[in-house]
N, CA, C and O of each residue as an XYZ file, in Angstrom:
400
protein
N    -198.441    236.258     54.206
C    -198.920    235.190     55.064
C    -200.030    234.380     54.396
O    -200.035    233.183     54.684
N    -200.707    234.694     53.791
C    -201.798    234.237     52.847
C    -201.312    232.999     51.822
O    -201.949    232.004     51.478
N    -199.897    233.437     51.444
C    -199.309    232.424     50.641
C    -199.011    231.115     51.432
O    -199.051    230.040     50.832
N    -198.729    231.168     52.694
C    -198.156    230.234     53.714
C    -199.558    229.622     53.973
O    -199.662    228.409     54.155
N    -200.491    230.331     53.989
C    -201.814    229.219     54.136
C    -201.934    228.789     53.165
O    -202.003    227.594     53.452
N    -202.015    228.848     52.190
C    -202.430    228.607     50.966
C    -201.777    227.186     50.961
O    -202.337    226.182     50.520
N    -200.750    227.218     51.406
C    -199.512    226.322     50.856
C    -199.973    225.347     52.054
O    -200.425    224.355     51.483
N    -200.047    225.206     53.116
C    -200.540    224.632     53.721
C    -201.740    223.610     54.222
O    -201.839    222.658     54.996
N    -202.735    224.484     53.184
C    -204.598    223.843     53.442
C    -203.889    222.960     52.004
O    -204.239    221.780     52.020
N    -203.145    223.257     51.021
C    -202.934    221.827     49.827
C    -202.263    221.518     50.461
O    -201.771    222.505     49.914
N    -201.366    220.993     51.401
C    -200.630    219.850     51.766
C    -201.699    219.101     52.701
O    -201.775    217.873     52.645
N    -202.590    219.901     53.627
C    -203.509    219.128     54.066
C    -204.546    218.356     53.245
O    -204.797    217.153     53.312
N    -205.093    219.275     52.468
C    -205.937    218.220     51.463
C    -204.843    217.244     50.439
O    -205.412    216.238     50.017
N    -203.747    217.352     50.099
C    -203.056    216.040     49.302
C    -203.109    214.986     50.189
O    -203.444    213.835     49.907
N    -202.722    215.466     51.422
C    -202.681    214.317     52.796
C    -204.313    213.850     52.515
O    -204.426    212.698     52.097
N    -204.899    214.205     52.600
C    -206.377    213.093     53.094
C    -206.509    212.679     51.662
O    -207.142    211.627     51.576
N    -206.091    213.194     50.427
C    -205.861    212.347     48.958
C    -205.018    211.193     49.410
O    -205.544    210.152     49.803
N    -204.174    211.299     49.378
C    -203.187    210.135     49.815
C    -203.232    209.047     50.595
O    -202.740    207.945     50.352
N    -204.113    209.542     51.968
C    -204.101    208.390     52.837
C    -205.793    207.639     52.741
O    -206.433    206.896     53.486
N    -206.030    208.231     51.538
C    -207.211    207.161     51.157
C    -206.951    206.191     50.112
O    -207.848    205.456     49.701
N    -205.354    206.140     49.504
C    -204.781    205.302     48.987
C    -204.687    203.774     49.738
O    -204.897    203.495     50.918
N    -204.505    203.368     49.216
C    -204.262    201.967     49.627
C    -202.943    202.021     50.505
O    -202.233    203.005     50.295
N    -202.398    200.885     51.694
C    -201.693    201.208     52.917
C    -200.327    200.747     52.164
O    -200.320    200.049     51.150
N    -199.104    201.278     52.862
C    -197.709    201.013     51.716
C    -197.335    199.451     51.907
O    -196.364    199.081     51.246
N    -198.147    198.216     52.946
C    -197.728    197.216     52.943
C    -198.297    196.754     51.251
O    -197.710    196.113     50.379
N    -199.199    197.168     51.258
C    -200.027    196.644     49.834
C    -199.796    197.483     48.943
O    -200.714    197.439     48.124
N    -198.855    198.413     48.611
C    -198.333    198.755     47.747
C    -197.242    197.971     47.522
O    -197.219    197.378     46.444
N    -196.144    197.793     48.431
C    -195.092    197.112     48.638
C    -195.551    195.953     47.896
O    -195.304    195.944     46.690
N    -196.238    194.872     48.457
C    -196.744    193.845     47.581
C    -196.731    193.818     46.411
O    -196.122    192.948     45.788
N    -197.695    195.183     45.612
C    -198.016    194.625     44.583
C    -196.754    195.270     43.695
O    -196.719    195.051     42.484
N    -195.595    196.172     44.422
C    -194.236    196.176     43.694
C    -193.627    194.728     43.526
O    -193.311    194.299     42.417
N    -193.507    194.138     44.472
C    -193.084    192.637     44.555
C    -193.392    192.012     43.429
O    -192.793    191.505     42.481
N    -194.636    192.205     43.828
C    -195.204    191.138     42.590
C    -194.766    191.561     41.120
O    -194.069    190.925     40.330
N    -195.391    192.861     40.961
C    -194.805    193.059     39.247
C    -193.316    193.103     39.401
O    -192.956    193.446     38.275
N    -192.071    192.938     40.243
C    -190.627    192.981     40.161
C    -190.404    191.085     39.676
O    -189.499    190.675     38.949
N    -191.129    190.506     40.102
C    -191.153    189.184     40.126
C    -191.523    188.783     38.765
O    -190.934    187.985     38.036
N    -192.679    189.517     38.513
C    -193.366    188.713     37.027
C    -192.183    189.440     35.706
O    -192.019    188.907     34.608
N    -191.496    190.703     36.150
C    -190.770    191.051     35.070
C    -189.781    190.135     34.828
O    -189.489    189.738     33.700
N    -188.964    189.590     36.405
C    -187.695    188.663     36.347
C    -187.722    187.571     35.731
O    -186.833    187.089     35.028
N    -189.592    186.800     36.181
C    -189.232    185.657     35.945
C    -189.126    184.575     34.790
O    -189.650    183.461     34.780
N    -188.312    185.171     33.801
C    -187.515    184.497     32.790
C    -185.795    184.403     32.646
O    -185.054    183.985     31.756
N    -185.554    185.044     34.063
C    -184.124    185.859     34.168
C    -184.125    184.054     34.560
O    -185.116    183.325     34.614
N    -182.556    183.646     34.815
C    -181.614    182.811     35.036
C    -182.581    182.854     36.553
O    -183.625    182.223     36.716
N    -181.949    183.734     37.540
C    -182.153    183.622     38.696
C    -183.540    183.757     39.109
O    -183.731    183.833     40.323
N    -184.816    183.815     38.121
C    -186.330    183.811     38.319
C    -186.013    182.437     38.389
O    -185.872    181.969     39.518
N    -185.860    181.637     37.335
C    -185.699    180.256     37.160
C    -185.180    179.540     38.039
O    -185.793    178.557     38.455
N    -183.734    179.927     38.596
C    -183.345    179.420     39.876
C    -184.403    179.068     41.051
O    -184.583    177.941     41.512
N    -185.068    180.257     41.446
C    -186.092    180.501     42.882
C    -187.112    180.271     42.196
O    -188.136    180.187     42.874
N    -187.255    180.117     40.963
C    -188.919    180.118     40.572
C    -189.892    180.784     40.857
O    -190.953    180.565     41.441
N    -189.543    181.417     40.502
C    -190.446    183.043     40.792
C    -191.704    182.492     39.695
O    -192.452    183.454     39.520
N    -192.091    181.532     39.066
C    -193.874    181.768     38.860
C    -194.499    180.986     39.653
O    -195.730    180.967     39.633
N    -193.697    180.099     40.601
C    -194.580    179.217     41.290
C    -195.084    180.421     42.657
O    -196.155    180.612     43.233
N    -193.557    181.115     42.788
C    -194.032    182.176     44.274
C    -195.045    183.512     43.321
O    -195.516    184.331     44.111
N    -195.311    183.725     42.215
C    -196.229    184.127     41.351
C    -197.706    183.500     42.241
O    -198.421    183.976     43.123
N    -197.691    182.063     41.395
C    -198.643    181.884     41.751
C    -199.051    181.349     43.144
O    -200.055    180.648     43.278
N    -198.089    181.765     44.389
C    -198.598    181.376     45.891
C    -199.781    182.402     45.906
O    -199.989    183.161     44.959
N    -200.834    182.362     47.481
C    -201.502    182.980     47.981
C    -201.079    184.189     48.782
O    -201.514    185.313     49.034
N    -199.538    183.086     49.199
C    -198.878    184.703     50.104
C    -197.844    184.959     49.307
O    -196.862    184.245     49.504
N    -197.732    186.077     48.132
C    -196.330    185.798     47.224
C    -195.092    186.007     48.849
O    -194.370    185.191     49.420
N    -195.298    187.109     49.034
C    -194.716    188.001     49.861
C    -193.247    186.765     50.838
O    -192.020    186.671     50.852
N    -194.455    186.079     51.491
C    -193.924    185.258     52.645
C    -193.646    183.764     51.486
O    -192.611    183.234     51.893
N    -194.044    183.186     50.596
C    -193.246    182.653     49.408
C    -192.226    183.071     49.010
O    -191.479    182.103     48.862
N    -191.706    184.033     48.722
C    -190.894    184.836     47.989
C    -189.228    184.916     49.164
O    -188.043    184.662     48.946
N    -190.084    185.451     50.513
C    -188.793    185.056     51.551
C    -188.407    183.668     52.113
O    -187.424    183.581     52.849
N    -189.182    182.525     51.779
C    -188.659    181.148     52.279
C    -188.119    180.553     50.649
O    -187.747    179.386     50.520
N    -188.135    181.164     49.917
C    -187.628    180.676     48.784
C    -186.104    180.951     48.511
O    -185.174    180.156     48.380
N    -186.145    182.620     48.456
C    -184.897    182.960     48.369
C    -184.058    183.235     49.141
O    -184.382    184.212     49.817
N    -182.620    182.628     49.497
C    -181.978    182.781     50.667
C    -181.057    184.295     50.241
O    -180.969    185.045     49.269
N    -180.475    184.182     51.610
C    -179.721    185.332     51.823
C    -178.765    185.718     51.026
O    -177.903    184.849     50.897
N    -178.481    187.149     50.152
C    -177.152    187.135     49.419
C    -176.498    188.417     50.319
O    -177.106    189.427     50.674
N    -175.355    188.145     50.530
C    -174.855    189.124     50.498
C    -173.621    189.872     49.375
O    -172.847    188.997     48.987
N    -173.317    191.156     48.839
C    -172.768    191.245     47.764
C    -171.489    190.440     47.414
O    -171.150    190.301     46.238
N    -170.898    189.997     48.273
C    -169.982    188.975     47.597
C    -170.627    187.439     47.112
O    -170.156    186.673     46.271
N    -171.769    187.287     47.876
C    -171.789    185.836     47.198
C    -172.971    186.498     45.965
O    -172.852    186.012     44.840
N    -173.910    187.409     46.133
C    -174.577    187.815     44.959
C    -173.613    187.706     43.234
O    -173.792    187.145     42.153
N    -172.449    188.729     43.937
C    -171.492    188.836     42.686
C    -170.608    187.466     42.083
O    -170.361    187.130     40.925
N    -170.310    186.942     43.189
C    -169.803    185.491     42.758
C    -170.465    184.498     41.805
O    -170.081    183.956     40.768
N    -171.877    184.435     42.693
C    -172.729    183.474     41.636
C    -173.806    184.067     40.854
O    -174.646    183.485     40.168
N    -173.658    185.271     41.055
C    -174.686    185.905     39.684
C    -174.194    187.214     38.487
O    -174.357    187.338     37.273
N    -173.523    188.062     39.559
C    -173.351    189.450     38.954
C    -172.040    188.915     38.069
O    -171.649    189.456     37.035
N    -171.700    188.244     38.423
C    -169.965    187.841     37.550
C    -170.902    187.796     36.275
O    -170.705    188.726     35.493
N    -171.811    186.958     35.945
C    -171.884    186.165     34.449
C    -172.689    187.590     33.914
O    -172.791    187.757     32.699
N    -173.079    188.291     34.563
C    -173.955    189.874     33.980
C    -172.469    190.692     33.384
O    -172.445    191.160     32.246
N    -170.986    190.799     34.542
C    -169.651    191.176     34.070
C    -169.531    190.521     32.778
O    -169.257    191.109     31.731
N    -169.681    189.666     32.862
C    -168.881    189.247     31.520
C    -169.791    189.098     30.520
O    -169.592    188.276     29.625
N    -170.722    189.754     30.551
C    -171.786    190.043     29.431
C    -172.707    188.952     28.854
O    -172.924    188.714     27.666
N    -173.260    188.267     30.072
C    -174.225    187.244     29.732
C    -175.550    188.082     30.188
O    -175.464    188.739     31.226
N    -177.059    188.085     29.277
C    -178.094    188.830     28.950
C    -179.058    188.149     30.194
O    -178.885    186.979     30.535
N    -179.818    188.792     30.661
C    -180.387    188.029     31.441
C    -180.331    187.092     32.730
O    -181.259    186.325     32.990
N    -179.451    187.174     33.340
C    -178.992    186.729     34.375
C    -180.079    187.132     35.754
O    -181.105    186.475     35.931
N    -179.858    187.789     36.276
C    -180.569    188.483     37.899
C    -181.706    189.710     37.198
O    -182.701    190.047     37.841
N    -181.442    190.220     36.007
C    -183.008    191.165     35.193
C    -183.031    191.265     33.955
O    -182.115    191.989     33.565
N    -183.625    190.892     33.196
C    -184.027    191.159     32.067
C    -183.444    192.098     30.633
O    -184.122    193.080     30.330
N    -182.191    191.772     29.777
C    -181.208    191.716     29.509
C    -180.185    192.014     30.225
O    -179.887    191.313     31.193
N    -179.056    193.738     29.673
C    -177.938    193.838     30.445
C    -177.854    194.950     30.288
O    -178.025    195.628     29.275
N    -177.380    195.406     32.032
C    -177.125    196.814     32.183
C    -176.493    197.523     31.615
O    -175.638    197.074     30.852
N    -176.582    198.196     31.692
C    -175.474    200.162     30.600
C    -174.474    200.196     32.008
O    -173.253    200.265     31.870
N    -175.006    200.148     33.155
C    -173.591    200.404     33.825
C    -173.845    199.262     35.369
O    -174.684    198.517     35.877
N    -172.469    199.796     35.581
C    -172.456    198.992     37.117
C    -172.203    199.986     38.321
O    -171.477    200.959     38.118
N    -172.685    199.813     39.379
C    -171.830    200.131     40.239
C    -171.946    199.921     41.514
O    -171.050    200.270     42.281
């Protein structure tokens, strides 16, 4: 039983480590942001312009009035096709090893 506390008082103390982290909206963000600054030389950074929503105040709410809706058929139609047929750089930063 000793082991079961044990195991327990560290999940409580990782918890109060953790939630003195910063909150996951502002993590989320600042994934955004570095997913954005990696793309934006890709075809489709260039398309949406991902350095101007770079450089907004709100990337976040920039980033969703910029880019409209894909769903995987029109994604694949007008982007993932030219990644198929082995064009570098298209939607990320050269070309994938696989698909699926």
């Amino acid at each position: 039983m000793a082991i079961i506390g044990n195991i327990i008082k560290g999940v409580i103390e990782a918890r109060g480590v953790l939630s003195k982290e910063s909150s996951p909206v502002d993590e989320q963000k600042k994934v955004l942001k570095e997913l954005l600054d990696k793309a934006k030389d890709t075809q489709f950074g260039k398309q949406y312009d991902f350095v101007s929503i770079l450089e907004s105040d709100n990337i976040s709410k920039e980033f969703s009035n910029a880019i409209p809706y894909h769903n995987y058929n029109k994604i694949t139609e007008e982007w993932w096709s030219k990644t198929i047929q082995g064009e570098p750089d298209v939607t990320w930063p050269g070309s994938p090893d696989f698909f699926a």
